[in-house]
N, C-alpha and C positions, 0 to 999 in steps of 0.2 A: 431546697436541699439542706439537709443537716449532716453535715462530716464533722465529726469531733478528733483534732490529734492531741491523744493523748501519751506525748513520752514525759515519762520522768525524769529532769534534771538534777544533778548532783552536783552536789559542792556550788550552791547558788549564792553561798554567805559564807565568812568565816574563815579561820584557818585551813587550809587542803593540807593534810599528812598524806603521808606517803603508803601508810599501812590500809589508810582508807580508799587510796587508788587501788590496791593488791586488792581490798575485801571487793571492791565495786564491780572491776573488771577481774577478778580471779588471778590464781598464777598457774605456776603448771606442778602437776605434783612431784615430788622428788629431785625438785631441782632449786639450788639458791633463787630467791628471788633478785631480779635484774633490774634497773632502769628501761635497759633496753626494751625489757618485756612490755612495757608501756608505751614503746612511741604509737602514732597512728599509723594502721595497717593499710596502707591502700591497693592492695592486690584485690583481685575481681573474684577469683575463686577462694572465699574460704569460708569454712565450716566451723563455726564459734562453740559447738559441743565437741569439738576437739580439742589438744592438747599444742593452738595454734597461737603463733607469738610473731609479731607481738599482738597485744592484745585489746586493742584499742579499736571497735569498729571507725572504719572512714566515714563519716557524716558529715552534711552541712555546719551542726553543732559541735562537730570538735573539729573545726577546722583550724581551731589554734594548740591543740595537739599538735607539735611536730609529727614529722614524719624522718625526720631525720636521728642523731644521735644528739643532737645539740634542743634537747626539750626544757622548759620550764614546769613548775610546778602551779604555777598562776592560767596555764596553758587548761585547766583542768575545768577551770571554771563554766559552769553550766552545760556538760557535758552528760552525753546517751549511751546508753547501750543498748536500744530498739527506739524503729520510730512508728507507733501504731495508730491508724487510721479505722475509726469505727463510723460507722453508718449507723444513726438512730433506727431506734426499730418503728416508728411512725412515721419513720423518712420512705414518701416515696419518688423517687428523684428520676430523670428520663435521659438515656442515654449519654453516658457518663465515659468520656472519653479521656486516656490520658496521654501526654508523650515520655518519654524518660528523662528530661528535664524540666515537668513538671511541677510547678512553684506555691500553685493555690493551695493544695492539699497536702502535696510530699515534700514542700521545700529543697526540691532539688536532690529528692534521696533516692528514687529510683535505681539510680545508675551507681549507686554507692553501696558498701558490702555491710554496711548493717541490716539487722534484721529487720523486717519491715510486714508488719500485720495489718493485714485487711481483714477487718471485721466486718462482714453484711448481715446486718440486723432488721433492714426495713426490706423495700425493694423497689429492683435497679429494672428499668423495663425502655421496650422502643416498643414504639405506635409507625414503626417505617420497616418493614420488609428488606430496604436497600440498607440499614444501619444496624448495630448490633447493640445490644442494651450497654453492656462493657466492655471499651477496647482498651488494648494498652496497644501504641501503634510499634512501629518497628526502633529496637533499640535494645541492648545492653541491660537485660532487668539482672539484676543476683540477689540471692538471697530474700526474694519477696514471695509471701503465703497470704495463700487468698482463703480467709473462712467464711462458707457459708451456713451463718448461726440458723438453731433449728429456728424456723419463723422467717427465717431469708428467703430472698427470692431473686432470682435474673431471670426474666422473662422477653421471649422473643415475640417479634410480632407474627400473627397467620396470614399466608397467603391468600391474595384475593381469588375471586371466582372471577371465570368469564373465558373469553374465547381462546382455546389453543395456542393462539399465536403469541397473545402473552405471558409476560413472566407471571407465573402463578406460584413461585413456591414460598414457602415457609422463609421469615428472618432469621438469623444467628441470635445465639445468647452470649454469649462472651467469646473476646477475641484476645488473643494473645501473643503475638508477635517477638519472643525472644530470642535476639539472635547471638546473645548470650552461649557457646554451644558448651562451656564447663559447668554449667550451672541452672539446675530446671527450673521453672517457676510452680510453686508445690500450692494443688487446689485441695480442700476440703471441705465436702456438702454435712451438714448435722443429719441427725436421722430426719430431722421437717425440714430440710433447709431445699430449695428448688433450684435448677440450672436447667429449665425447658426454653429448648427452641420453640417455635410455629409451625405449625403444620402446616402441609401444602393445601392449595385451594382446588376445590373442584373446578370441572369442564362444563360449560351449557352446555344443557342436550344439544341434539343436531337436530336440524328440522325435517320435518318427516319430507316424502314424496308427495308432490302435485298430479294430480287425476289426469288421467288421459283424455286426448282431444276426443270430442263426439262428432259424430255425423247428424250433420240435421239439415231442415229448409225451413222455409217460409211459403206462404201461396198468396200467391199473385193474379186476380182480376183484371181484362183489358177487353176491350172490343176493338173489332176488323173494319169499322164504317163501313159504308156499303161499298159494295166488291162484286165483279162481275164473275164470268166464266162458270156459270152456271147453266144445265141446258133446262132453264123454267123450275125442271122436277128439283126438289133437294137435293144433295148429291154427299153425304156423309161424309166421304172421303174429299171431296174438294172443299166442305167445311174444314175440316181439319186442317187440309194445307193452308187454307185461309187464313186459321188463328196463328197458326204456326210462322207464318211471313210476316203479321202484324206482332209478335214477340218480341219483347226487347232480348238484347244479348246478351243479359246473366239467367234468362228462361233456361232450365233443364228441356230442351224440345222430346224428348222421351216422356216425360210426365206432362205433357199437355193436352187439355180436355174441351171439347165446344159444350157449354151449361145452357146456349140456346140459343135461336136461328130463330129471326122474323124477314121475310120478305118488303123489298122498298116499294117495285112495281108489280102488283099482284093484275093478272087479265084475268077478263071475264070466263075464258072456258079455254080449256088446253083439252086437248084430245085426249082419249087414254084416261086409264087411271080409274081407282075406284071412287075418289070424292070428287064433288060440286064444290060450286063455291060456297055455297050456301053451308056447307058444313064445317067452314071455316078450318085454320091452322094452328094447331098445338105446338109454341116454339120453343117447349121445355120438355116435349115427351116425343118432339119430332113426329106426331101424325096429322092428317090432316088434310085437305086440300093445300097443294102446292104449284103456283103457275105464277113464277117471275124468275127472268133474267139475272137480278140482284138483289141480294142478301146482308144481312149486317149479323155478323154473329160475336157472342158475348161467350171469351174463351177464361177460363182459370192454367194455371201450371206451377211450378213447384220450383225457386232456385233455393237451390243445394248450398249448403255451408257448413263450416264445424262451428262448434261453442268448445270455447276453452274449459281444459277441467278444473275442479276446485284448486282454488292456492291451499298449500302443505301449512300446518300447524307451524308454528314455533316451538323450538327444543324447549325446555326450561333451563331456569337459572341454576347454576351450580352455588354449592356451598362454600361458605367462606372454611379455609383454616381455623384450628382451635391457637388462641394464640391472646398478648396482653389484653388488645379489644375484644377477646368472645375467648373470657375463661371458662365458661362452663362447658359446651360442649362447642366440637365443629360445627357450622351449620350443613342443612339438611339440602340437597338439590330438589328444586321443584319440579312439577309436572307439565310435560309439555302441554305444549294448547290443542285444541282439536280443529284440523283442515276444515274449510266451509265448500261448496258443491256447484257444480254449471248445472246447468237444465238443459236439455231441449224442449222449450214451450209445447211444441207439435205432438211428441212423443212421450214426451213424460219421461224419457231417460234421463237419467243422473250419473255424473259420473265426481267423486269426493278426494280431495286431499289427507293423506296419512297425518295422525295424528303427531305431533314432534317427540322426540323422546327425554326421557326426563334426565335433567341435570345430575350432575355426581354431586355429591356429598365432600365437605373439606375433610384433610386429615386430622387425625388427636395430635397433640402435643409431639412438636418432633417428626409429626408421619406422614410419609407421603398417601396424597388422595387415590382412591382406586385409580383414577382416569383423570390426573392434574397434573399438579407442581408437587414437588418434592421437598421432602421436612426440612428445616433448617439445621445449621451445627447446633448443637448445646455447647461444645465446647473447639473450635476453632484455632490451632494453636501452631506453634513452634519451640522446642525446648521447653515443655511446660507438662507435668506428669497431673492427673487426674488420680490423686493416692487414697481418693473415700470416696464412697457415691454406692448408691442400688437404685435399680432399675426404677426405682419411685423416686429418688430424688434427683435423675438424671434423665431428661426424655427427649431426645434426641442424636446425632450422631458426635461423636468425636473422632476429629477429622484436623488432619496437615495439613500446615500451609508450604 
């Protein structure tokens, strides 16, 4: 960090006249010059380009000013009439916090009615969304002006990407907490000078829909061993009941088929009938000589099942905010992924998962994402006037506390 204070001290050496206290701090015009007009002034509201007396701001540096009527002239010694605070312009320094009895930088002048100049030259940034690049917290500021020199910069951080339910939005740029209520705290941007919040973060897509369940089976091979109730001849149908009893019980019995029929005790000759034996038995086309009791048949059938449908793509990623870490552009929401598919082996039906949808994109500078978080302040304030700025060197909202 580089903060340089630079006030000017007077009367560091040497004899102190009294003409030279008049020329340093002014007098008022049209009127004898007084004593009095020099004690130190310690009222919270006053305005030093007025015709205001006495005339002596209150600082930590003149704190040997009386304030009373009983002053000396030794009292004068190493005395301010502003106390100004510049930021190197190759200073870039990270979230830079003050309170109003702040000692490192303002020597305890915050809360005191001299004039008090903030120069930003370099620039003042958060890398945290929950922080603000510059705060001044809650307290009593008077007569403090904040410049932002062209080439300045207060940058907030962007909002992260990712799911709805978290905080996606954009950081703050500057905070300012004055509860001061006679006296504003007075900003000025240069024509380059920057006060952008962070934009909001985009939303991951959502994930597409999952495929509908399919209807399918399997087929299933068994045999009946040998089985009676047969009268000799074949009997179609009492095959059928056959394979049907020998089924285990996830068989669909509606889809069940006898693929073939051999006889256990075949006799020499049955009455009837147009075959011999001699002309033997077909037990896959069912013809044949047929003449036994008992049968063994070789049945097939179908259990029925779903296959689940494809799983649903994944959304894509949303974009980050544009913001300190991604000055150049917001980022971009990616592409969701594409669903993968069930089968049914048997069939050859398919049934595919939607592919997910693609992520939002972050906001620019200050803005909220189409379908996110929402831009941060640029300027966050209480009793504190925004008196220069255009819409380029201010991007974001300016907004009460």
């Amino acid at each position: 960090m580089s903060i340089t204070k630079t006030q000017t001290k007077y009367f560091t050496s040497g004899p102190i006249k009294f003409s030279e206290i008049r020329d340093t701090f002014g007098d008022l015009s049209g009127t004898p010059v007084r004593a009095s007009d020099y004690k130190r002034n310690v009222d919270v509201d006053v305005d030093w380009a007025s015709d205001t007396s006495p005339r002596v701001p209150d600082a930590t540096e003149n704190e040997d000013v009386s304030s009373s009527t009983d002053w000396q002239v030794s009292g004068f010694r190493d005395t301010i009439t502003e106390y100004n605070v510049v930021q190197d312009a190759s200073s870039s320094d990270e979230e830079l916090e003050y309170a109003v009895n702040n000692t490192s930088d303002w020597n305890n002048n915050l809360g005191k009615n001299v004039n008090k100049n903030f120069d930003i030259k370099g620039t003042i940034y958060s890398n945290e969304v929950s922080k603000y690049a510059l705060k001044f917290t809650s307290g009593d500021y008077t007569n403090l002006y904040i410049d932002v020199n062209d080439g300045g910069a207060i940058y907030g951080e962007g909002g992260a990407a990712g799911d709805p339910s978290q905080n996606l939005d954009g950081g703050g740029a500057l905070y300012i907490n004055n509860t001061l209520d006679v006296d504003n705290v007075s900003i000025v941007i240069g024509n380059n000078g920057k006060i952008y919040a962070g934009g909001g973060g985009g939303h991951d897509g959502n994930q597409g829909n999952s495929g509908n369940s399919l209807s399918c089976y399997t087929l299933e091979a068994w045999n009946t061993g040998s089985v009676g109730g047969f009268d000799r001849a074949y009997n179609p149908s009492t095959a059928l009941d056959k394979c049907k009893s020998a089924a285990s019980g996830s068989i669909t019995l509606g889809n069940v088929n006898v693929t073939s029929a051999n006889q256990n005790s075949v006799r020499s000759r049955c009455r009837g009938g147009t075959y011999r034996r001699g002309h033997g038995w077909n037990g896959t086309n069912f013809v044949g000589y047929a003449c036994s009791p008992d049968w063994t048949m070789t049945c097939s059938g179908r259990i029925n099942n779903n296959v689940s449908g494809g799983n649903a793509g994944n959304g894509g990623n949303g974009g980050v905010g544009q913001g300190y870490s991604n000055q150049s552009n917001p980022g971009s929401g990616n592409s969701g992924n594409s669903g993968n598919c069930g089968e049914c082996a048997v069939t050859g039906a398919r049934s595919c998962g939607n592919t997910g949808n693609a992520g939002i994109s972050g906001g620019s500078w200050g803005q909220a994402s189409n379908s996110g978080g929402a831009g941060g302040s640029a300027v966050h304030k209480k009793n504190t006037a925004v008196n220069q700025y255009s819409s380029n060197t201010l991007k974001g909202g300016i907004t009460n506390i």
